[in-house]
C-alpha positions as CSV (number, residue, x, y, z in Angstrom):
1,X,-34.6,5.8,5.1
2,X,-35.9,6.1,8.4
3,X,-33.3,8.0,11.3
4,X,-33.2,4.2,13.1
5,X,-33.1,2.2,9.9
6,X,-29.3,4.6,9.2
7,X,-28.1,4.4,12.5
8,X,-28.5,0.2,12.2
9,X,-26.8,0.5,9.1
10,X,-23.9,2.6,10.4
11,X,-23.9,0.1,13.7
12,X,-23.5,-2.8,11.2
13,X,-21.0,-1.4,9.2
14,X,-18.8,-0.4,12.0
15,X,-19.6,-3.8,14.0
16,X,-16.7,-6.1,12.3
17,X,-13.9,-2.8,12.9
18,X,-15.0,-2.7,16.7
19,X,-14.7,-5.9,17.6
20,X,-11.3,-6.9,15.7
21,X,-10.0,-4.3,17.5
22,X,-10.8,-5.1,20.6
23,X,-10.3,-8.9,20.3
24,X,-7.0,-8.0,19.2
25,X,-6.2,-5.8,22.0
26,X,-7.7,-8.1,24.6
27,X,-5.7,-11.0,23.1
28,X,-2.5,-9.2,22.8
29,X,-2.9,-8.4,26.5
30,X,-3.4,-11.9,27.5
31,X,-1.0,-13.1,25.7
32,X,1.6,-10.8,27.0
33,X,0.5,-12.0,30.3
34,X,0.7,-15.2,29.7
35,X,4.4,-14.7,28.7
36,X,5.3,-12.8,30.6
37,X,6.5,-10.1,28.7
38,X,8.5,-7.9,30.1
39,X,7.8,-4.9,26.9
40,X,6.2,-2.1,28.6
41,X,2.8,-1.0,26.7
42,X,3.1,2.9,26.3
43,X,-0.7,3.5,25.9
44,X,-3.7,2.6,27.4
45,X,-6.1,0.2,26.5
46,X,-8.7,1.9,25.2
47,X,-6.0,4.2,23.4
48,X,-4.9,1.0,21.6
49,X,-8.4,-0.3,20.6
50,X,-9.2,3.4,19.4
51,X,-5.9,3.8,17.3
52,X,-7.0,0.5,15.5
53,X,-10.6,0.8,15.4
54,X,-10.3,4.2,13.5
55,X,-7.6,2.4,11.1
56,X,-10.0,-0.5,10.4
57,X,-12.9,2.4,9.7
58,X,-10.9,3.4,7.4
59,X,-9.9,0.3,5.8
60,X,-13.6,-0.6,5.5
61,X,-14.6,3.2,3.9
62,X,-11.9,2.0,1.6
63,X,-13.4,-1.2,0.3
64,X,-17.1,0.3,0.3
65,X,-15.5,2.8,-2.3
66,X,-13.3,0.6,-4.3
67,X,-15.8,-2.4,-4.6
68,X,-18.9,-0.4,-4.4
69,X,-20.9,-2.5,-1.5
70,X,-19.7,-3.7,1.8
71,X,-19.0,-6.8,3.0
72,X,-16.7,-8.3,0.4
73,X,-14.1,-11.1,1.7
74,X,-11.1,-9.0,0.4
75,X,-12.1,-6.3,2.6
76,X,-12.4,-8.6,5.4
77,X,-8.9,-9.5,4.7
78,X,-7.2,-6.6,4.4
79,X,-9.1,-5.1,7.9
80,X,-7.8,-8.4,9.9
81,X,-4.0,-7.5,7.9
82,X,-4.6,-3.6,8.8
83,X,-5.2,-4.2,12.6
84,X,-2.0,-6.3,12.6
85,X,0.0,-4.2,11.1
86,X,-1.1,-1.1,13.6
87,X,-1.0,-3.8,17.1
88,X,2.8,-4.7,15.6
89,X,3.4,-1.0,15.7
90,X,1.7,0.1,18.7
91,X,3.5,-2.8,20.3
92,X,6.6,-1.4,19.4
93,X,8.1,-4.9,18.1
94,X,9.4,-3.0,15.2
95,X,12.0,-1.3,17.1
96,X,13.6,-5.1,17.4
């Protein structure tokens, strides 16, 4: 396997953990605009979509192990249930 050939794999693999992280992040924002919520956000943006991109990574390295391939739908689901779990505690809605 050629040097490009791995890094397009890699790319690919880490793709769907990216950008349901920063969907989330972006849409949590917007909605917390839209309102108005008054629930100060402690971290910075790109803190958030880090926190939760490096949780989904994980979450993904977890199903390529336990099913043996990538890409399987119950890995899907558990990333989507993983990034809202760590948005509802980043949030801090747990604290109410």
């Amino acid at each position: 396997m050629t040097a490009y050939l791995l890094l397009d794999h890699l790319l690919n693999f880490m793709a769907p953990a990216f950008f349901v992280a920063l969907g989330l992040v972006f849409l949590a924002r917007l909605a917390g605009l839209f309102f108005k919520s008054k629930r100060p956000q402690p971290q910075s943006l790109w803190v958030h979509i880090a926190i939760i991109f490096i949780a989904n990574l994980g979450v993904l390295a977890a199903g390529l192990v336990f099913f043996g391939n990538d890409g399987k739908m119950p890995t899907y689901a558990a990333l989507v249930l993983c990034a809202a779990l760590c948005q509802w505690v980043l949030s801090g809605s747990h604290r109410t």
